[in-house]
Backbone as JSON, one array per atom type, in Angstrom:
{
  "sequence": "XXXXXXXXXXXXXXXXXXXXXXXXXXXXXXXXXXXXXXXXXXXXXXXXXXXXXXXXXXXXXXXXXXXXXXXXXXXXXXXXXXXXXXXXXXXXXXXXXXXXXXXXXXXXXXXXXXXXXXXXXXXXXXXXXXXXXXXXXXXXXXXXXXXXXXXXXXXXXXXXXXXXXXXXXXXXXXXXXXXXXXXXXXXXXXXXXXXXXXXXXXXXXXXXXXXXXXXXXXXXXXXXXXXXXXXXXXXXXXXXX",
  "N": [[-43.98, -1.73, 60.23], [-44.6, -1.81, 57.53], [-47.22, -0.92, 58.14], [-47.38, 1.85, 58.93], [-45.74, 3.22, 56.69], [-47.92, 2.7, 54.86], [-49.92, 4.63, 56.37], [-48.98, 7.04, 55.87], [-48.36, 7.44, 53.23], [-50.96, 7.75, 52.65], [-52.03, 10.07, 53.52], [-52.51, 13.72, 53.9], [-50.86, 15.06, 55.92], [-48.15, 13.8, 56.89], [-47.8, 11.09, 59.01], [-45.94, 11.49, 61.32], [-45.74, 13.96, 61.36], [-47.96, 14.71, 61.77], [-47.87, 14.13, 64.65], [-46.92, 16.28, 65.65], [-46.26, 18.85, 67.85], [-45.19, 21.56, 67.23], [-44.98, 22.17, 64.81], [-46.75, 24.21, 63.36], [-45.66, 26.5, 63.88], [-42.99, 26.56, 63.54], [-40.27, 25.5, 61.42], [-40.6, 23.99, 59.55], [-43.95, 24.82, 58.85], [-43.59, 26.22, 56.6], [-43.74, 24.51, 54.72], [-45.38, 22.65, 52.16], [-47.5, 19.75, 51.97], [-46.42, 17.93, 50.74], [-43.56, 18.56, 50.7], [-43.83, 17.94, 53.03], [-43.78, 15.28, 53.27], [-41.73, 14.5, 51.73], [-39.57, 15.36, 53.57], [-39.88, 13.99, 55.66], [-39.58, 11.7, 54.85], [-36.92, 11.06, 55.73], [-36.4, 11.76, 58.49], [-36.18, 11.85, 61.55], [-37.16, 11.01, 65.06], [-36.67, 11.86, 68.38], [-36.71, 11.66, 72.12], [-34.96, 12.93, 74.31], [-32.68, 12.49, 77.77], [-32.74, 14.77, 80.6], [-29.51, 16.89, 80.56], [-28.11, 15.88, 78.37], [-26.24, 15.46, 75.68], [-26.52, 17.36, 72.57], [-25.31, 18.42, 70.44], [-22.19, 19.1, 69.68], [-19.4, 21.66, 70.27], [-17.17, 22.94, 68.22], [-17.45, 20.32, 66.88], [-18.14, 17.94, 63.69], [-20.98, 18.96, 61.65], [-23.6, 16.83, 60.85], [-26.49, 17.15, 61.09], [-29.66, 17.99, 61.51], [-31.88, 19.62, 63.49], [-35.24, 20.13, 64.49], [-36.33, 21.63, 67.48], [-38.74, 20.36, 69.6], [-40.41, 19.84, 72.21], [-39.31, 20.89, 75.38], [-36.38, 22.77, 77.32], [-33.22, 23.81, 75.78], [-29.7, 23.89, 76.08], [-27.45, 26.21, 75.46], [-24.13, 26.41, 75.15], [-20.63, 28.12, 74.91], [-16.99, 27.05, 74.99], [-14.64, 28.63, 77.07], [-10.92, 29.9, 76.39], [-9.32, 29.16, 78.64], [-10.83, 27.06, 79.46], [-13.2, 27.3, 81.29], [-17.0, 27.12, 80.73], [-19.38, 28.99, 79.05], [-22.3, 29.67, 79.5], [-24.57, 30.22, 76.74], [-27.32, 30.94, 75.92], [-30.56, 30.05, 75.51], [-33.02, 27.51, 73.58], [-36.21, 27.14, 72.6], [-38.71, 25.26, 71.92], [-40.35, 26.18, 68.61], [-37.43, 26.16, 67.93], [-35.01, 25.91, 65.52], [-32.28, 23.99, 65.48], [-29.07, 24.24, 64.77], [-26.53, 25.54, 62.25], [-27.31, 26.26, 59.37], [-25.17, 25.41, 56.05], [-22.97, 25.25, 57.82], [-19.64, 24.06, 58.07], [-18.99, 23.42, 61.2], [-20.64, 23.03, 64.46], [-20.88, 25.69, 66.16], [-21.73, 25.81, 69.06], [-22.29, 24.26, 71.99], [-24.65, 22.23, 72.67], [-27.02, 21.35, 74.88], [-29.4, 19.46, 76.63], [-31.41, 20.97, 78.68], [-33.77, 20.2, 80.13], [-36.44, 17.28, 79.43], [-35.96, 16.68, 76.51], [-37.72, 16.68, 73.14], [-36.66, 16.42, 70.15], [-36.85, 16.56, 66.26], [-35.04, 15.31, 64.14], [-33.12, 15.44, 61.06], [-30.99, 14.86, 58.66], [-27.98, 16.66, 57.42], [-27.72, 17.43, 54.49], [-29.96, 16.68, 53.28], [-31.82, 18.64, 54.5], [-30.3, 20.88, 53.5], [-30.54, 20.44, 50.78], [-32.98, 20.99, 49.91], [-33.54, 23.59, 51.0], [-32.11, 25.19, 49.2], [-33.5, 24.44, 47.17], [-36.52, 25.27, 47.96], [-37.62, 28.51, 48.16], [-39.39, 29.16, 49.87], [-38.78, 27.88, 52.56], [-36.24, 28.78, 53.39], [-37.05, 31.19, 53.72], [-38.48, 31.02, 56.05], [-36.35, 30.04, 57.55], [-34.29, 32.31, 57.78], [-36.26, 33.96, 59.41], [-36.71, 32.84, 62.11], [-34.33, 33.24, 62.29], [-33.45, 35.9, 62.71], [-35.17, 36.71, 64.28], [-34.06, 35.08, 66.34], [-31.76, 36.74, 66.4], [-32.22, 39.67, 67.21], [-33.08, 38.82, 70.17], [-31.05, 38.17, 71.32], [-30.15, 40.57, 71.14], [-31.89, 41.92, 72.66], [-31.23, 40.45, 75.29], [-28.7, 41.2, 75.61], [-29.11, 43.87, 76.54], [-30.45, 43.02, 79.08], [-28.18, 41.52, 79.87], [-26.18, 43.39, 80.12], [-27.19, 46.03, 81.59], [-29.23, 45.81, 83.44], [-30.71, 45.68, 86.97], [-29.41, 43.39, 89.64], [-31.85, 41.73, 90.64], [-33.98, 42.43, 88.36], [-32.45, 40.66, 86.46], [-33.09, 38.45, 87.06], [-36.05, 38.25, 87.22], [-36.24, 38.81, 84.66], [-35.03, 36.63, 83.53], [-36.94, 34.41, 84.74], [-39.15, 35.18, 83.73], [-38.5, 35.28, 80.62], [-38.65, 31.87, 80.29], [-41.5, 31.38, 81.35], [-42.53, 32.59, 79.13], [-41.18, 31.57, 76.61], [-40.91, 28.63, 76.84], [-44.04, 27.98, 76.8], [-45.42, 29.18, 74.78], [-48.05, 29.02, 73.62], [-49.83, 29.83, 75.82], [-52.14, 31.78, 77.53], [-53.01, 32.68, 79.18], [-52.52, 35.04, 82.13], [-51.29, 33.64, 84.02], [-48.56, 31.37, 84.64], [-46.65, 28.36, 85.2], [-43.92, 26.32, 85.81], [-41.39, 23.76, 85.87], [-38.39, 24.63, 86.76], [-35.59, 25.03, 84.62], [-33.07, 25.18, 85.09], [-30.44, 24.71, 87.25], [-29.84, 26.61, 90.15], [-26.65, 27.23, 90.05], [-26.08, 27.56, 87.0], [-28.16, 29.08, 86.31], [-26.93, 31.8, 87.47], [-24.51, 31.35, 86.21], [-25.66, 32.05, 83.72], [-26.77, 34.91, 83.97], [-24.27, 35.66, 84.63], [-24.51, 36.73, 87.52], [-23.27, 35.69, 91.13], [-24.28, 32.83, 92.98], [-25.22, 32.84, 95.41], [-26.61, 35.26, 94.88], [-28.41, 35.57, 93.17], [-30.14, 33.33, 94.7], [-30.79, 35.15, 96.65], [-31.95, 37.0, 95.6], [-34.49, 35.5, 94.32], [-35.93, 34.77, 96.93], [-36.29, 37.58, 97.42], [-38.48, 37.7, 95.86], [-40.7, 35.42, 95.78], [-40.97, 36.38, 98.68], [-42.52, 38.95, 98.53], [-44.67, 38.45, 96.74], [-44.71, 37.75, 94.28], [-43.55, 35.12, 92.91], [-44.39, 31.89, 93.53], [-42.45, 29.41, 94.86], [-41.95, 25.9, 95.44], [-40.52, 22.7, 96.66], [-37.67, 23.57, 95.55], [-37.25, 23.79, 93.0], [-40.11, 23.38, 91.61], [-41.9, 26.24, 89.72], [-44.8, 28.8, 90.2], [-45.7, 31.32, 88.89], [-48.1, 33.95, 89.5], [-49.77, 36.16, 88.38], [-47.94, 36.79, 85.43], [-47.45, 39.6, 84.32], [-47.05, 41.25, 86.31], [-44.64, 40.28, 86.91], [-43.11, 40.74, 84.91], [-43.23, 43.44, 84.79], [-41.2, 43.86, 87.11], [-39.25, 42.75, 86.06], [-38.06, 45.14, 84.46], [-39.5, 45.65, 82.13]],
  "CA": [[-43.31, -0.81, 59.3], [-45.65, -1.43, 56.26], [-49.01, -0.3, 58.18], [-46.92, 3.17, 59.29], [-45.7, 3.84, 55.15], [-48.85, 3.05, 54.39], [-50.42, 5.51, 56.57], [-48.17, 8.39, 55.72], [-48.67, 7.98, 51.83], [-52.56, 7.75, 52.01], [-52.49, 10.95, 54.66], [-51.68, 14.59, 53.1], [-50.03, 15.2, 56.31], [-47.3, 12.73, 57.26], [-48.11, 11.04, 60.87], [-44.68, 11.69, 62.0], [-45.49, 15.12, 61.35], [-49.3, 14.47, 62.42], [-48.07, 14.53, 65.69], [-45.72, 17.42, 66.32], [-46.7, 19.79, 68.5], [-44.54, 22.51, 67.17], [-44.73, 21.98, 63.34], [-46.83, 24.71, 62.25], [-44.59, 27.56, 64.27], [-41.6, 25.81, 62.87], [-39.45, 26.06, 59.97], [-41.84, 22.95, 58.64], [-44.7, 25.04, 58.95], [-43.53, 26.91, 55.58], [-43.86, 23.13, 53.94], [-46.4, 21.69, 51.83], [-47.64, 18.59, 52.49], [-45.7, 16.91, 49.77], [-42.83, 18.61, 50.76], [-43.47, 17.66, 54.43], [-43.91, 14.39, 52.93], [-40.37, 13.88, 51.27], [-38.9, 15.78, 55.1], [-40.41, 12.98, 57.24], [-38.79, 9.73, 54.66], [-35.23, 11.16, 56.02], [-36.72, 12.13, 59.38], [-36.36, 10.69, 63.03], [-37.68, 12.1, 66.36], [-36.45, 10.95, 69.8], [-36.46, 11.81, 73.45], [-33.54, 12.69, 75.52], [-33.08, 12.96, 78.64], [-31.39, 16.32, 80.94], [-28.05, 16.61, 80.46], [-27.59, 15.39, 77.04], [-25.47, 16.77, 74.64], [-27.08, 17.41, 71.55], [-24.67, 18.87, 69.25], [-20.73, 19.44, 70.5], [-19.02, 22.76, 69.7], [-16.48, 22.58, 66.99], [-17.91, 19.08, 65.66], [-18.56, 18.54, 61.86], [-22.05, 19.19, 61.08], [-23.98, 15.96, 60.05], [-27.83, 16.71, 61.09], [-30.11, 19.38, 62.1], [-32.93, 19.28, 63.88], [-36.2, 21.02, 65.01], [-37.25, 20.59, 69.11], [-40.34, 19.76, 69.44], [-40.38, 20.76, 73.53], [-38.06, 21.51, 75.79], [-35.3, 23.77, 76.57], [-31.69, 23.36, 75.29], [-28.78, 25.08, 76.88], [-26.07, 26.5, 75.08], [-22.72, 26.96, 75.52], [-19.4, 28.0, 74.58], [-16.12, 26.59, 75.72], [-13.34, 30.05, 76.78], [-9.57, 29.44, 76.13], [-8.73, 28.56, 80.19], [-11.55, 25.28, 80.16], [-14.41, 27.74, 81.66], [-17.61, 26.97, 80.34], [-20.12, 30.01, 79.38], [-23.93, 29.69, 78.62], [-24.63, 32.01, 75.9], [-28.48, 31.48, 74.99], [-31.17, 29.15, 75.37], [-33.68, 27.53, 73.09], [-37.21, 26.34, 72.72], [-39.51, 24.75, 70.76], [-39.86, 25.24, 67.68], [-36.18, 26.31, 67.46], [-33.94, 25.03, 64.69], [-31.24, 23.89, 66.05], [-28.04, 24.02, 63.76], [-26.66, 26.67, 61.66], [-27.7, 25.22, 57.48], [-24.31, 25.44, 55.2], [-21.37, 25.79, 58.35], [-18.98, 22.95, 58.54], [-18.58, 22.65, 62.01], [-20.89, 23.4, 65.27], [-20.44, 26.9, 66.61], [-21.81, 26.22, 70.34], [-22.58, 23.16, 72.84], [-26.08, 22.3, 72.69], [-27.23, 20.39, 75.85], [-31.14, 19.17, 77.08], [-31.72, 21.65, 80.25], [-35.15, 19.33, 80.26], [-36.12, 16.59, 78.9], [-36.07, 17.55, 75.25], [-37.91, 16.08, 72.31], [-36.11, 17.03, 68.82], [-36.98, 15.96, 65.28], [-33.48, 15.58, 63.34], [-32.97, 15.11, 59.42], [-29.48, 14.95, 57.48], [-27.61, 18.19, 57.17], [-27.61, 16.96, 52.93], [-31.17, 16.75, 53.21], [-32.3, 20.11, 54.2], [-29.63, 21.9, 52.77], [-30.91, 20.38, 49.59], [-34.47, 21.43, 50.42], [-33.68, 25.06, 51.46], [-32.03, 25.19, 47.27], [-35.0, 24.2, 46.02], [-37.74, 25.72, 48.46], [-37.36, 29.33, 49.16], [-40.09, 29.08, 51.58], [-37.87, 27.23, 53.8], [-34.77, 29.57, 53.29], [-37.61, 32.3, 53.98], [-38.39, 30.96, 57.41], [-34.98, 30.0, 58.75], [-34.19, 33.02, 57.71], [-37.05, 34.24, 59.83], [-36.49, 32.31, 62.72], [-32.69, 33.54, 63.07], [-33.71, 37.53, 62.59], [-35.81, 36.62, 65.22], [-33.05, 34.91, 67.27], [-30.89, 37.64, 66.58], [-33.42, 40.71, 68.01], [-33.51, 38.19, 71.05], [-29.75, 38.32, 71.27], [-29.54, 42.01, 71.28], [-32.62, 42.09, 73.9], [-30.3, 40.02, 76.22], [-26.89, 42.11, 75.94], [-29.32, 44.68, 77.25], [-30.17, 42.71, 80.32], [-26.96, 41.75, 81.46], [-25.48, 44.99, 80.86], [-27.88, 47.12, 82.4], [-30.26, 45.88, 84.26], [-30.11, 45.15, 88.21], [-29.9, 41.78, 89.85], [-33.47, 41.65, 90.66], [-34.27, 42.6, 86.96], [-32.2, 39.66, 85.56], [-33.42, 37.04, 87.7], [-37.09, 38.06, 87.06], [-36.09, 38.38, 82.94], [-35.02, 34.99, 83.49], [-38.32, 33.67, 84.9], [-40.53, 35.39, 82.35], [-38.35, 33.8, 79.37], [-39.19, 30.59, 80.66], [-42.51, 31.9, 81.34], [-43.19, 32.79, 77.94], [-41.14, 30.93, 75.66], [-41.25, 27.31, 77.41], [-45.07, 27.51, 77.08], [-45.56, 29.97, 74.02], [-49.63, 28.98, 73.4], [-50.11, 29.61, 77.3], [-52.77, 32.73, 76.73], [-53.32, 33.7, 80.59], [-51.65, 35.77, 82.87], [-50.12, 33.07, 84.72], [-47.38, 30.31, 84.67], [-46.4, 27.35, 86.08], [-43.4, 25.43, 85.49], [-39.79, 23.6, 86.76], [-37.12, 25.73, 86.92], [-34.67, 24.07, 83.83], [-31.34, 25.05, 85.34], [-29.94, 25.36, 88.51], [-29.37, 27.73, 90.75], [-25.37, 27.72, 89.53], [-26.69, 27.37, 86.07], [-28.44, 30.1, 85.89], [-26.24, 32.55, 87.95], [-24.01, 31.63, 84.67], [-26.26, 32.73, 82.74], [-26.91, 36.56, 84.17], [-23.33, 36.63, 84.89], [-24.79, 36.87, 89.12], [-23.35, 34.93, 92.05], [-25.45, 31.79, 93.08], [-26.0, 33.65, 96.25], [-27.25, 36.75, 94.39], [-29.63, 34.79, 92.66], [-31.13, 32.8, 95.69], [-31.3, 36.2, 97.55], [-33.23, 37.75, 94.64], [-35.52, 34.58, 94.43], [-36.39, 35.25, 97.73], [-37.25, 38.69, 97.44], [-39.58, 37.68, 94.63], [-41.06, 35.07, 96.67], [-41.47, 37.48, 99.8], [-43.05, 39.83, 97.74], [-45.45, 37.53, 96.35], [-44.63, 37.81, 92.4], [-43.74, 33.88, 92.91], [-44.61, 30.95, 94.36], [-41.14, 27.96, 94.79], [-42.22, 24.91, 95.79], [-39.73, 22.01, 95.81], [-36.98, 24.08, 95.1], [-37.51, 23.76, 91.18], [-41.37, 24.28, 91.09], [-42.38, 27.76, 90.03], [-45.89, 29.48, 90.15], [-46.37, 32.55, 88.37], [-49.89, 33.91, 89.7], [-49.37, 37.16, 87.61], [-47.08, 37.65, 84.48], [-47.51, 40.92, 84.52], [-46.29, 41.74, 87.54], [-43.12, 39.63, 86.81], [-42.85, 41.88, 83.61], [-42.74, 44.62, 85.93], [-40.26, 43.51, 88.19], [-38.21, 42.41, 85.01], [-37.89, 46.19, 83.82], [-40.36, 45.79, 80.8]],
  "C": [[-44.19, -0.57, 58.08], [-46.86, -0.65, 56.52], [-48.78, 1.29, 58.06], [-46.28, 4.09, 57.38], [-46.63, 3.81, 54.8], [-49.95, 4.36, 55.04], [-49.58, 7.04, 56.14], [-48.53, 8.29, 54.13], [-50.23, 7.89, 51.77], [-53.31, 9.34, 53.2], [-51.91, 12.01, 53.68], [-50.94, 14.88, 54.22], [-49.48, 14.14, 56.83], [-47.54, 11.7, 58.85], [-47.22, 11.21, 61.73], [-45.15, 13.56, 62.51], [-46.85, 16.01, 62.24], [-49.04, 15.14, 64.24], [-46.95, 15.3, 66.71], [-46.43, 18.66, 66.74], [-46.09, 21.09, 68.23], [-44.28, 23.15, 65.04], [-45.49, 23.43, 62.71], [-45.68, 26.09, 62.8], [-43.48, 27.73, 63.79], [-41.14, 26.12, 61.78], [-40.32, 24.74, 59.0], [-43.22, 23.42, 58.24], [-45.15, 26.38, 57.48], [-43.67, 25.76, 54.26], [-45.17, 22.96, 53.11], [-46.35, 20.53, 52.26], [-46.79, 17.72, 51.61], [-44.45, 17.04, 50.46], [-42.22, 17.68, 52.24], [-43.12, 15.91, 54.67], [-41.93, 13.3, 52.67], [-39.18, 14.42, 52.23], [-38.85, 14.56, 55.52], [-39.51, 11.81, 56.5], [-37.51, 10.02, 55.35], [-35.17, 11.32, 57.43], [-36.51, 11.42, 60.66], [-36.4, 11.71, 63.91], [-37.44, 11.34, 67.52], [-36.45, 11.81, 71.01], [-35.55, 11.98, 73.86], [-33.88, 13.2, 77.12], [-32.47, 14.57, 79.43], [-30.11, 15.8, 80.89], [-27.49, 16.11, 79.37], [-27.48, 16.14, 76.4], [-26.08, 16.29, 73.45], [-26.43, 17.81, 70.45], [-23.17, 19.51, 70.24], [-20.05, 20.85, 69.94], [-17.5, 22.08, 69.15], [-16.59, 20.98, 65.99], [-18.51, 19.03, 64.46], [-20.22, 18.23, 62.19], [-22.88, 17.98, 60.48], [-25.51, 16.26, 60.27], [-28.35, 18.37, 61.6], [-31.0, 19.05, 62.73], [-34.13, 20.38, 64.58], [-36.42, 20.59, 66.2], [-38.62, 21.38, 69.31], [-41.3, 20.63, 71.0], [-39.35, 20.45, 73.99], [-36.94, 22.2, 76.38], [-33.94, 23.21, 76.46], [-31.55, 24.72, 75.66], [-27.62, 25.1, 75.84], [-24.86, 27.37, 75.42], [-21.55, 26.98, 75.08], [-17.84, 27.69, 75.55], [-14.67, 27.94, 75.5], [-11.85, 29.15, 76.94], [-9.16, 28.65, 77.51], [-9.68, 27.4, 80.13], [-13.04, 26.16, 80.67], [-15.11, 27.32, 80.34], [-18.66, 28.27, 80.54], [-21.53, 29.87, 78.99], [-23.97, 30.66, 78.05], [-26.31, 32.31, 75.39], [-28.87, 29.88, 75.72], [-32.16, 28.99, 74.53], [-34.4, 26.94, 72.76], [-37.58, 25.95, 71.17], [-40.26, 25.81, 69.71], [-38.8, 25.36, 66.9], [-35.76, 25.51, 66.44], [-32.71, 24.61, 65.53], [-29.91, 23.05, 65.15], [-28.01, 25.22, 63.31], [-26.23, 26.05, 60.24], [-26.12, 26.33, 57.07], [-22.66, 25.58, 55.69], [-20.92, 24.12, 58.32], [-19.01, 22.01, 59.76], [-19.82, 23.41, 62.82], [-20.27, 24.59, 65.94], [-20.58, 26.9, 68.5], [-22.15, 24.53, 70.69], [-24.14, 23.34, 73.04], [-27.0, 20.83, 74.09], [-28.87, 20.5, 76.11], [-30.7, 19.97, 78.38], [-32.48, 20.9, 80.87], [-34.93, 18.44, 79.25], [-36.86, 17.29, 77.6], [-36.69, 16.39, 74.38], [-37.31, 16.82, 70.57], [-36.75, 16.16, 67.57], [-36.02, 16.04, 63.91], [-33.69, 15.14, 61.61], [-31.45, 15.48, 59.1], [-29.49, 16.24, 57.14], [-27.75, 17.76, 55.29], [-28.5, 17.31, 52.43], [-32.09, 17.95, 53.05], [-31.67, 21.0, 53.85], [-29.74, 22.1, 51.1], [-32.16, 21.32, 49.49], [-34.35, 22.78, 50.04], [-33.26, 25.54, 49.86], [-32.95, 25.32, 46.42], [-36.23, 25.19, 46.57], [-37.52, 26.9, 49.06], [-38.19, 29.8, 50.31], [-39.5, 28.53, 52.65], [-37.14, 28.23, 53.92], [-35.63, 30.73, 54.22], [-38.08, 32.12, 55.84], [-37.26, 30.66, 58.36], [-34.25, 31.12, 58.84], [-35.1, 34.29, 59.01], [-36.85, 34.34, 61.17], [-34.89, 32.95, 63.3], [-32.41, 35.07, 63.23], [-34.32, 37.67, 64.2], [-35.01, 36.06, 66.48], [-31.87, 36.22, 67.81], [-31.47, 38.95, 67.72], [-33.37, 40.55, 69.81], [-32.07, 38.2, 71.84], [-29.28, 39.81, 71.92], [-30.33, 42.53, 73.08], [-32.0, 41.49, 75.62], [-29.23, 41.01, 76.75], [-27.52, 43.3, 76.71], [-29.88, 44.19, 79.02], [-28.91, 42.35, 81.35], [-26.34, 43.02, 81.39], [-26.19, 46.04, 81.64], [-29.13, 47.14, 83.41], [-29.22, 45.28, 85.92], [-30.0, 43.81, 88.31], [-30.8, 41.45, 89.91], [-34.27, 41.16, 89.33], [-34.05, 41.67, 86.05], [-32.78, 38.67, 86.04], [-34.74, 37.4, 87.41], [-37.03, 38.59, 85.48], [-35.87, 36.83, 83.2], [-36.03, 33.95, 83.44], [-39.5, 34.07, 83.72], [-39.78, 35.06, 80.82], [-38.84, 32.74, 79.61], [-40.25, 30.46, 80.63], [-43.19, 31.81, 79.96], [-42.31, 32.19, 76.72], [-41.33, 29.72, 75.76], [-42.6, 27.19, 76.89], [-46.45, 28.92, 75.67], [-47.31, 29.83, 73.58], [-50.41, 29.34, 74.95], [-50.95, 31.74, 77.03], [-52.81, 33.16, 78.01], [-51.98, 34.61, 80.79], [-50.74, 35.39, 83.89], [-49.26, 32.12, 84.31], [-47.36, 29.3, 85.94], [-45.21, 26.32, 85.98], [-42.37, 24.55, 86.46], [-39.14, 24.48, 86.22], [-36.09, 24.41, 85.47], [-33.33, 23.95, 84.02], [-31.44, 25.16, 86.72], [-29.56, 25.87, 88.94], [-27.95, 28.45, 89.76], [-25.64, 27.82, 88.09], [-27.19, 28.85, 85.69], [-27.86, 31.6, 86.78], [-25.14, 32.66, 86.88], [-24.32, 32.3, 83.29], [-26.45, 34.03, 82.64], [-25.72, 36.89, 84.77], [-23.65, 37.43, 86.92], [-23.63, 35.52, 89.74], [-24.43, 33.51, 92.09], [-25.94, 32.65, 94.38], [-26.85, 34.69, 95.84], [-28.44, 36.16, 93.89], [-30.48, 34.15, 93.59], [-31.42, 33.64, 96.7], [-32.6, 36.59, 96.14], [-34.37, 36.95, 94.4], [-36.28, 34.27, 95.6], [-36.76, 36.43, 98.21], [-38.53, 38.23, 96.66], [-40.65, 36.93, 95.16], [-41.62, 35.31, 98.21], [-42.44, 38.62, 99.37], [-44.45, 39.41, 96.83], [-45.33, 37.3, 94.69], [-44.01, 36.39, 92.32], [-44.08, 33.18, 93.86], [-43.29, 30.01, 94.32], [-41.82, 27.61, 95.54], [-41.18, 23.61, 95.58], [-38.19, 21.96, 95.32], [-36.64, 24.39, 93.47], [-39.13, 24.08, 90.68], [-41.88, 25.68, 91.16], [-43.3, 27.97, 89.39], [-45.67, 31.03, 89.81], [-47.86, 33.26, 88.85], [-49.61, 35.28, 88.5], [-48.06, 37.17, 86.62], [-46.86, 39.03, 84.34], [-46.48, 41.95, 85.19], [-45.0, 41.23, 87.51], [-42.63, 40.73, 85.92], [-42.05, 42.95, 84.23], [-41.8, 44.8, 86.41], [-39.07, 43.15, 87.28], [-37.95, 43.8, 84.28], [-38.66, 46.11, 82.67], [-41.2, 46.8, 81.16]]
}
């Protein structure tokens, strides 16, 4: 414990913070080092695994946190007990909404997720004092929003085809956001039923259309969860872009 305080006050950046893979993209990445400094004493970063709930819908509000990698699934709970995915979100998402009482949605690990949490007290103090912070979460949720609207236009109007290969090129390109080629490679983070919730499809509709895409060559499945991209592009394509 002493060698680890002592390296963080003789470092300008923190080593917690040293080794975040998502920090400068982030809503930390509007920080000074001091500031990032007096983040990290309140700070903790852990692992989960899939399937963990990360934040409950209507629960009070005690923490926030940035993930690190990832994806988190969210969801809202409708009046009959159905459960609806409404969004998913990567690294270097915030995850919380700074000054509400309670949790607005169900925040679950799709993958295994790494987050880096701090006291809702903490950065709500912060964001008061530092409008560079305010200025990127601010940033960050303009940018969620945009992303929001770009959705409502896939499920309302696009085909089945169209959603299931939007689907793969989110994943594609936000999962792996420094990834500079033209291809991909990842696991699949939901399942079949999972993500047939998500575009509002069948599960059949979806494992027909993943086999056109696959017949067609614009993927590779392997595994039933490994997917090859050889072309983005061409997914693009096939996704109405």
């Amino acid at each position: 414990m002493d060698i680890k305080r002592k390296d963080v006050h003789n470092s300008d950046t923190p080593v917690l913070c040293q080794a975040c893979e998502s920090r400068h993209r982030g809503v930390c990445g509007a920080l000074t080092s001091d500031q990032l400094l007096q983040l990290s004493k309140h700070s903790s970063r852990r692992a989960v695994e899939p399937g963990t709930e990360l934040i409950g819908e209507s629960t009070q509000i005690k923490n926030y946190s940035n993930i690190i990698s990832g994806v988190v699934k969210l969801s809202k709970m409708m009046a009959d007990g159905r459960q609806q995915i409404v969004g998913l979100q990567f690294a270097p998402d915030f995850l919380g909404r700074p000054f509400r009482k309670e949790n607005g949605v169900t925040a679950e690990a799709a993958t295994e997720v790494k987050v880096c949490s701090f006291p809702k007290t903490v950065i709500e103090r912060m964001i008061g004092e530092m409008p560079e912070l305010e200025h990127k979460l601010l940033e960050q949720t303009l940018d969620e929003l945009d992303e929001a609207r770009n959705w409502m236009l896939t499920l309302g109007r696009k085909t089945a085809g169209e959603k299931v290969a939007s689907y793969l090129l989110l994943i594609a390109t936000h999962a792996f956001p420094e990834n500079e080629t033209d291809t991909a490679e990842f696991e699949l983070p939901m399942s079949r039923m999972d993500i047939a919730d998500f575009l509002g499809l069948t599960m059949e509709t979806v494992s027909r259309q993943f086999t056109k895409l696959r017949a067609d060559g614009v993927i590779r499945i392997t595994n039933n969860r490994h997917v090859v991209i050889p072309e983005i592009t061409r997914l693009s394509d096939r996704a109405g872009f």
